[in-house]
N, C-alpha and C positions, 0 to 999 in steps of 0.2 A: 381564338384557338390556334397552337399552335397546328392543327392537323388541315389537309386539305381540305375547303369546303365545296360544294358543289351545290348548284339550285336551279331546279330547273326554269326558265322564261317561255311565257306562250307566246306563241308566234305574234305577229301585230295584225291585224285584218288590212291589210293595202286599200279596201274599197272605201271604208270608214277612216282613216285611218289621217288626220289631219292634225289642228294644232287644238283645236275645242275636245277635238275626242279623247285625245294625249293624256291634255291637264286633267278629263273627267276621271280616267283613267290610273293617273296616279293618284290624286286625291282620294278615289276608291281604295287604291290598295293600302295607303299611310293610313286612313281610316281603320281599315281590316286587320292593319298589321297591329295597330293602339289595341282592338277588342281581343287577337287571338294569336299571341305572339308564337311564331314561327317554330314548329318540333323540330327535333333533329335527332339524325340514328347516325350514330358513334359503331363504324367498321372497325376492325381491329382482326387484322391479317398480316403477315410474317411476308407475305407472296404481293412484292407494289404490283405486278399486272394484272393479278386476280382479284384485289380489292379496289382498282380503279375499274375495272370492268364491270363488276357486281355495282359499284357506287350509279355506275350510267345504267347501268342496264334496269334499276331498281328506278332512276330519276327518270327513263325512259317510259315507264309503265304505270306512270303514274301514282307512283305512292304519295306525294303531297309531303313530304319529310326532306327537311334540307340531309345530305350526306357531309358526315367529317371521317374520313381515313387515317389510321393509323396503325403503326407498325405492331405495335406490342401493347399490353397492358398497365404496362409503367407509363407509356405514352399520356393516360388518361387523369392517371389518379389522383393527380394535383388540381384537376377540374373540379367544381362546384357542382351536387349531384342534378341543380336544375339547367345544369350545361347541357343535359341529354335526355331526352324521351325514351330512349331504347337503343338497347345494347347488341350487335351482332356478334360473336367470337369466331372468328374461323380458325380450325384447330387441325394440325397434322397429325397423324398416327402415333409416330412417333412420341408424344408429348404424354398419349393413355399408357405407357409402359409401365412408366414407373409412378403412377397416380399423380403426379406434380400436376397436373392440368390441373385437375376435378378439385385440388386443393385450392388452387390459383383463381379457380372457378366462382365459390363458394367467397374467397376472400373479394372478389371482384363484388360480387351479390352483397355480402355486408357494408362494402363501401357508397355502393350505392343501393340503399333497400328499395326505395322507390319507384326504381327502373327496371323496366322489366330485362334479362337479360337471355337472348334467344344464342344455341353453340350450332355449329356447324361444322361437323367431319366425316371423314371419308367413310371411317369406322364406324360402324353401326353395332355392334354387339348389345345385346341388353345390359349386362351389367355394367357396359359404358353408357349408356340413356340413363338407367337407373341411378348411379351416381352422380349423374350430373343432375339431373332433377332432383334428386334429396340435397343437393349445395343450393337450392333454390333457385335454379336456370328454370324461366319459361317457356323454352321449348329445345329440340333436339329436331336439326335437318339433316339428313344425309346429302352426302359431300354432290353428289350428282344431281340435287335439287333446281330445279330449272327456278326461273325469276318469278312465273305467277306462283310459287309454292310459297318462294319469299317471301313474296309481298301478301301471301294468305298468312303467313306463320308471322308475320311485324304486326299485321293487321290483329290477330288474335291474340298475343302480348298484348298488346294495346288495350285492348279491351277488357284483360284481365283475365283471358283463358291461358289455357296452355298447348302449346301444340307438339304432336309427334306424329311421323309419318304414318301413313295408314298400315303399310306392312308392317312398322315394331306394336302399333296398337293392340290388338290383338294377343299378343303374346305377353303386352304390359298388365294388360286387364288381367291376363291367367294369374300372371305372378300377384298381384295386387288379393286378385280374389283368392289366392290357397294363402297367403298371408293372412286374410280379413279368418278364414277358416280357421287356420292354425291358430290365432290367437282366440278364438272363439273356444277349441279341443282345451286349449291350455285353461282357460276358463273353467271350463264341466268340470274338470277331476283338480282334486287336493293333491298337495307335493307328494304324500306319502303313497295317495293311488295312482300316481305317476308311477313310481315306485315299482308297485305292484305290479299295473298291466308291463311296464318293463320287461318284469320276468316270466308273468303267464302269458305275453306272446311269445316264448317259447317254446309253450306249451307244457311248463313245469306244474307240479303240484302244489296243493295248499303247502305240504311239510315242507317240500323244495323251495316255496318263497320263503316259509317262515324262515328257513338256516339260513336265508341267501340275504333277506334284511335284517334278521336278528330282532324279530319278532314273535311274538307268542302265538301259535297256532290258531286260537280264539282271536286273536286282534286281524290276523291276515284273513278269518271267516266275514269279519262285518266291514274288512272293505271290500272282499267279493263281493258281497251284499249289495252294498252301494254302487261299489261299479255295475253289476248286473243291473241293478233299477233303473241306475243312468243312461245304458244303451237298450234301457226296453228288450232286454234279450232274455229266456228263461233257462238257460243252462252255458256251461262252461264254454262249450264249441261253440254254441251261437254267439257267444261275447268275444272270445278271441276271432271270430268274423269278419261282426260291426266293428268290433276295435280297427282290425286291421286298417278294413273300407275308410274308418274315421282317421286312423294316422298315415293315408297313404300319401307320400312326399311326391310331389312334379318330378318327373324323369326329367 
């Protein structure tokens, strides 16, 4: 690999530490290395001091993952996708402006599908988590992430979860869950009693809808109908209600 590599070595025990212990020693590990050949997590940072710091700092604590660094994401792409176990992104502000990231993102995730690919930026906004996790990124760290967060969030890649920090979770679930809702609302009623409740949460009348869709008085009676049965409601004001309660949008 053209990129920096790094590995950590364990100390040698001085007390044990002769010419019989050595060769058992290596032998052990050329064995180890034949049955389980050696991961490695591919950094990719714009910043050489910030991604040789994180590379040590990450070999420091024990992740058990060789580190290769590099500049950019062009850097990588000529690699074979079993060059890497997992993918870091470290990404600047600047980059979420005009979405080139989250696209860049996404194309990085197709070239390699396999590999789990974890971003890392300063910027935390949901609909920047959010997009980046629909390009198929396995996780999303804020920029301030200390190293055992890392090395939880490589770790859970790895495994095949996903990670996101504890403060955007929360708020991910919300959005997740009034989506799971909304499409559930879209489901219950037909396009044409979409229609309808449209205009009766206005609180217009039967004759009001009918001029308004251009519908026959009798046709816009039996989808009140139906809408009423649907929200278990027994008159007009109790359905423009439930409706509302039922279409109410996340602030």
């Amino acid at each position: 690999m053209s990129g920096i590599m790094y590995e950590r070595i364990p100390e040698a025990d001085h007390a044990v530490y002769n010419r019989h212990a050595a060769a058992r020693r290596a032998a052990f590990h050329i064995a180890s290395t034949e049955l389980r050949p050696q991961r490695t997590l591919a950094i990719i940072d714009g910043r050489t001091i910030a991604r040789e710091h994180l590379s040590r700092g990450l070999l420091s604590n024990g992740l058990g993952l060789r580190m290769a660094t590099y500049s950019s994401v062009e850097d990588i792409e000529t690699y074979e996708a079993e060059a890497f176990s997992v993918i870091l992104l470290c990404v600047g502000d600047s980059r979420f402006m005009d979405n080139s990231i989250v696209l860049e993102i996404g194309a990085l995730v197709r070239r390699f599908p396999k590999v789990p690919v974890i971003v890392q930026a300063e910027l935390c906004g949901l609909q920047q988590i959010l997009g980046v996790l629909q390009q198929g990124a396995r996780g999303y760290l804020p920029g301030n992430a200390g190293i055992s967060v890392c090395v939880e969030a490589i770790s859970m890649a790895l495994a095949g979860g996903v990670f996101v920090a504890a403060e955007n979770l929360n708020d991910i679930q919300r959005i997740f869950g009034a989506r799971r809702h909304q499409s559930k609302r879209l489901e219950m009623f037909t396009r044409r009693e979409h229609q309808v409740i449209d205009v009766l949460r206005q609180g217009k009348a039967n004759k009001t809808i009918a001029y308004a869709l251009g519908l026959a008085p009798n046709t816009v009676k039996v989808h009140m109908r139906n809408i009423l049965r649907k929200v278990r409601a027994t008159n007009r004001a109790e359905a423009i209600y439930k409706i509302n309660a039922l279409f109410e949008e996340i602030s």
